[in-house]
C-alpha positions as a printed NumPy array, in Angstrom:
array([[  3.759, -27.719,  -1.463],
       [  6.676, -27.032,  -3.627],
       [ 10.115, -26.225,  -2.613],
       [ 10.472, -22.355,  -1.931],
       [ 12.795, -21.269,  -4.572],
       [ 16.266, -19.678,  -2.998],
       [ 17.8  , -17.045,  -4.761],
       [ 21.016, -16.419,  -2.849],
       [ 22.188, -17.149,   0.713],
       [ 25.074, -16.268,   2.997],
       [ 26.505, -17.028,   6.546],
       [ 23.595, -14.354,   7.804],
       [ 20.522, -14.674,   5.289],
       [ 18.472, -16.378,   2.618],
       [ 17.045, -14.384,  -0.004],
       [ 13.955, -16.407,  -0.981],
       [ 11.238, -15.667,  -4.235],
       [  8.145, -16.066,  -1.98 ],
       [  5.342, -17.355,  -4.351],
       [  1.932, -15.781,  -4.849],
       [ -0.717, -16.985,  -2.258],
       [  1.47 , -18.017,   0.29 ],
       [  1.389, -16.699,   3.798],
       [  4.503, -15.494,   5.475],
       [  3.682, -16.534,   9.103],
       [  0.889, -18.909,  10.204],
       [ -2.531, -18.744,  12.099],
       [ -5.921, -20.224,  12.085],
       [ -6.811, -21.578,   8.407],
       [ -3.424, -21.159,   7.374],
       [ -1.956, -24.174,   5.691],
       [  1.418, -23.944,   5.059],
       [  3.216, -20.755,   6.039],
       [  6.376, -19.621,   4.984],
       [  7.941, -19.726,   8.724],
       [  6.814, -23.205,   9.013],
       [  7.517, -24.207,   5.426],
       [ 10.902, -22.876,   5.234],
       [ 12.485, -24.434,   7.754],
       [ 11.27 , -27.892,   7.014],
       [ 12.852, -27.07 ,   3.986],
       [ 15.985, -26.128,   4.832],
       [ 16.688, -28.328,   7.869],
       [ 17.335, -25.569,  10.459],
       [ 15.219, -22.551,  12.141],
       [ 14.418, -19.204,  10.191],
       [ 13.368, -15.554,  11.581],
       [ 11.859, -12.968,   9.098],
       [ 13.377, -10.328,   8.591],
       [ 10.666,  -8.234,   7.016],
       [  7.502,  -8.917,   5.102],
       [  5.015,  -9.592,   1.833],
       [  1.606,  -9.581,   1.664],
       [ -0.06 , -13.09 ,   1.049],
       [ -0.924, -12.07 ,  -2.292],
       [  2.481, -10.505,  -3.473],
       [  4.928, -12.658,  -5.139],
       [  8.535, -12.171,  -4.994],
       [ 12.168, -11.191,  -2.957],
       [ 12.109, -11.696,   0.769],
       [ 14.679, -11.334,   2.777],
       [ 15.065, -14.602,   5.727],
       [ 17.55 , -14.308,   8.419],
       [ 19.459, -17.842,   9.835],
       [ 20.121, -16.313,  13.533],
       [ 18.184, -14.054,  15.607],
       [ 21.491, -11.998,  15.801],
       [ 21.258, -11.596,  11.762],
       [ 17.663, -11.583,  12.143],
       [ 17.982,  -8.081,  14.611],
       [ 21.029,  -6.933,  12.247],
       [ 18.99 ,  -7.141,   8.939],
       [ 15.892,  -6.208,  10.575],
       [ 17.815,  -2.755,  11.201],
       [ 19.59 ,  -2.567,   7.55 ],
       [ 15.306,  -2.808,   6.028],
       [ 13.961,  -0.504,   8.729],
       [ 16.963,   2.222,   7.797],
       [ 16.829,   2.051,   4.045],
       [ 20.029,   0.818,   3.513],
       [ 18.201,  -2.311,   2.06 ],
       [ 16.282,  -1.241,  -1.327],
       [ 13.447,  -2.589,  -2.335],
       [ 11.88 ,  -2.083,  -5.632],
       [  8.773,  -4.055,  -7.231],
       [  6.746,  -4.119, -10.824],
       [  3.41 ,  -4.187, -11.146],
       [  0.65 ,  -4.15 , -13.679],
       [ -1.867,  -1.411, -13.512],
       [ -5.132,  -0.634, -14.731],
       [ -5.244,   2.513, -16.358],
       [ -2.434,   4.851, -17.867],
       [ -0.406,   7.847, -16.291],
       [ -0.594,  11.03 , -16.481],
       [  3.148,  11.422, -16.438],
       [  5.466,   8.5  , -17.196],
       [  7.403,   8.95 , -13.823],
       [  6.906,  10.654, -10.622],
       [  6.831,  10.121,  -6.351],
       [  3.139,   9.37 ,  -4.963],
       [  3.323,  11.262,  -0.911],
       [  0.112,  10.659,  -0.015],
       [ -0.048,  10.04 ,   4.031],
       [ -1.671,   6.381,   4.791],
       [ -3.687,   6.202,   8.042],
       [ -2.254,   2.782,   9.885],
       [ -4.119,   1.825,  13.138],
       [ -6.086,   5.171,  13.567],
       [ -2.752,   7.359,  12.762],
       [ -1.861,   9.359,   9.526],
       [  1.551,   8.007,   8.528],
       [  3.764,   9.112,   5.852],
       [  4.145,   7.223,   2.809],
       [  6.447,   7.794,  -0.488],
       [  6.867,   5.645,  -3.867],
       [  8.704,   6.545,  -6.718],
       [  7.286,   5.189,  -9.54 ],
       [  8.211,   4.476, -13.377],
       [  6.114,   3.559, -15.959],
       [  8.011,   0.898, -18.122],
       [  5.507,  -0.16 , -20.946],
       [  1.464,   0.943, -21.895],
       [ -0.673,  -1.769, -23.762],
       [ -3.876,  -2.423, -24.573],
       [ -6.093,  -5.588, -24.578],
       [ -9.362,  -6.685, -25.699],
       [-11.411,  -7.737, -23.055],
       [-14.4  ,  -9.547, -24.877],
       [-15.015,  -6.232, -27.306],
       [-13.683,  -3.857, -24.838],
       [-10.506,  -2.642, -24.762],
       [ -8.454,  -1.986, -21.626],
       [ -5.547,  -0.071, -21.055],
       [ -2.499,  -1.473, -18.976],
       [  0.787,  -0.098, -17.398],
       [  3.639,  -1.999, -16.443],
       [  4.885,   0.106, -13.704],
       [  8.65 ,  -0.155, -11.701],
       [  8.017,   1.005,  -7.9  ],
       [ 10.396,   2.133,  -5.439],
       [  9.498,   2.288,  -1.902],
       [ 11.284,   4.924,   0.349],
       [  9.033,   4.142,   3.167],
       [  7.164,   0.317,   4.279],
       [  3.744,   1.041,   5.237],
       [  0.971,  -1.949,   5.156],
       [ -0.168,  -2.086,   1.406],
       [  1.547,   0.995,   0.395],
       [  1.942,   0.339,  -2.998],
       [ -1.637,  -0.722,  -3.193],
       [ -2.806,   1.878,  -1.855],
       [ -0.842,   5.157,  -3.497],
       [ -1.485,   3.702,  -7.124],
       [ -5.375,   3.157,  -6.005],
       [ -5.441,   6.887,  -5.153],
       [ -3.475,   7.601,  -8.053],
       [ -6.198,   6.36 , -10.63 ],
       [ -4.561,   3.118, -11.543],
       [ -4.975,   0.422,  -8.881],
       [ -2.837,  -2.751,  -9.425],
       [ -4.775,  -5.326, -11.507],
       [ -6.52 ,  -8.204,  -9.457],
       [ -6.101,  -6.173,  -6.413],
       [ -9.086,  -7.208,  -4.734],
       [ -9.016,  -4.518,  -2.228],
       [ -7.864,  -1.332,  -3.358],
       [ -8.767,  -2.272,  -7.066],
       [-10.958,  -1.995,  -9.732],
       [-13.62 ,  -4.601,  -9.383],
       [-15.46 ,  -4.657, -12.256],
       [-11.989,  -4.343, -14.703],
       [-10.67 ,  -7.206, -12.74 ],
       [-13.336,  -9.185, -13.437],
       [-12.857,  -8.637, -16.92 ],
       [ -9.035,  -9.742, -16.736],
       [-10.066, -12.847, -14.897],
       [-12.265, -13.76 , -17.894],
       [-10.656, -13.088, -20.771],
       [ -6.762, -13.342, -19.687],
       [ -7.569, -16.228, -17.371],
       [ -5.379, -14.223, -14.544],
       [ -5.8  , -14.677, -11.525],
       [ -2.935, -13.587,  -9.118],
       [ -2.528,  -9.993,  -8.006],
       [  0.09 ,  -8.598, -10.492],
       [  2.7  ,  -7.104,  -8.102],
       [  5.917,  -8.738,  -7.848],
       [  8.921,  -7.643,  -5.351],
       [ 11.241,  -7.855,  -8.212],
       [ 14.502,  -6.326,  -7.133],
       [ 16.907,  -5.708,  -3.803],
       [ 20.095,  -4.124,  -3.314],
       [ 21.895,  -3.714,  -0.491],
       [ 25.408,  -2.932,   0.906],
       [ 27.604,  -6.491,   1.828],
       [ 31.355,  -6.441,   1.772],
       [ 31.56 ,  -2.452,   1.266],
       [ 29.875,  -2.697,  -2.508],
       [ 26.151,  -2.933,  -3.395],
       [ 24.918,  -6.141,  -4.225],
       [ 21.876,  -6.485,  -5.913],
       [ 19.26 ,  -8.982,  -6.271],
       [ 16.833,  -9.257,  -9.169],
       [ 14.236, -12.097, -10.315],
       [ 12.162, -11.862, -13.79 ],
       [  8.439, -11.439, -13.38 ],
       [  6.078, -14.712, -12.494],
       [  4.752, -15.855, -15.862],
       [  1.288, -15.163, -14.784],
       [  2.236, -11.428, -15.647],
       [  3.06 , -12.389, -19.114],
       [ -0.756, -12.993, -20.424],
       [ -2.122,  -9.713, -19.678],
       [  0.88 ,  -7.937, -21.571],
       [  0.542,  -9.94 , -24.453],
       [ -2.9  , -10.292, -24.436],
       [ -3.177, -13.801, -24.498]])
């Protein structure tokens, strides 16, 4: 496996760009998880701080202690840490911007759920004859709920492209042929949070894998 790319670090944390496909923590058929990959990596034990989906590319935030691990853990779970993501969508919005609230049921309860939402750029592609519309969407979470972001643009009409569970099965298919993607386009592009009494923020460009569907290659 490659090296896990390290976007900045401190006395308390490493701020890693978690690739596509890669699971954060091990079990049975996993290969090589981030909290076993990491530290062989770095030379010294890691605790997560917080979490991506398997599928989701992009910023995570690794502490080095378990007393930074507890302290950061605190700074996600409160807000104070921001996090914002891109995605591409299939499908176009009603309205260019907005806040999705619909409730998500976790584990048998009805939890409440908010993303703000921006739609950056609409394009079209031609799919074999057929065209299909695109978004590039900016996303910012105000709460953390399992596959939020999944989930509220599903129910909003334009489910993230590739998303193999919440998506559109038979337009994926069509983006898998004729853009040769294959990744889930959703990408946790930017963080900012408070160190030293300013903000600092925390921003990666897009995986290239999101660049042939919005230029139609």
């Amino acid at each position: 496996m490659n090296a896990i790319p390290i976007v900045y670090e401190n006395e308390e944390i490493i701020i890693i760009n978690k690739p596509a496909g890669v699971s954060v923590q091990g079990g049975e058929g996993v290969a090589h998880p981030l909290d076993r990959e990491l530290p062989e990596q770095t030379g010294y034990e890691i605790f997560l701080v917080h979490r991506l989906d398997k599928d989701t590319s992009g910023l995570m935030i690794t502490a080095k202690t378990k007393a930074a691990a507890a302290k950061w853990s605190k700074l996600v779970a409160s807000r104070a840490v921001k996090k914002e993501y891109d995605a591409i969508c299939i499908g176009t919005f009603s309205e260019r911007q907005g806040v999705i609230t619909d409730d998500i049921v976790q584990h048998g309860e009805v939890k409440r759920a908010v993303t703000q939402y921006a739609v950056s750029e609409v394009f079209e592609i031609d799919c074999g004859g057929e065209k299909l519309s695109l978004s590039l969407v900016h996303l910012t979470l105000e709460t953390g709920r399992m596959h939020q972001i999944r989930i509220h643009l599903a129910k909003k009409g334009c489910p993230i492209a590739l998303d193999d569970k919440h998506g559109n099965f038979a337009k994926n298919k069509l983006l898998k042929k004729y853009c040769g993607t294959k990744r889930l386009l959703l990408c946790a592009s930017q963080l900012s949070f408070p160190l030293s009494g300013k903000e600092k923020i925390v921003r990666i460009a897009l995986p290239d894998y999101f660049e042939k569907p919005i230029r139609g290659q």
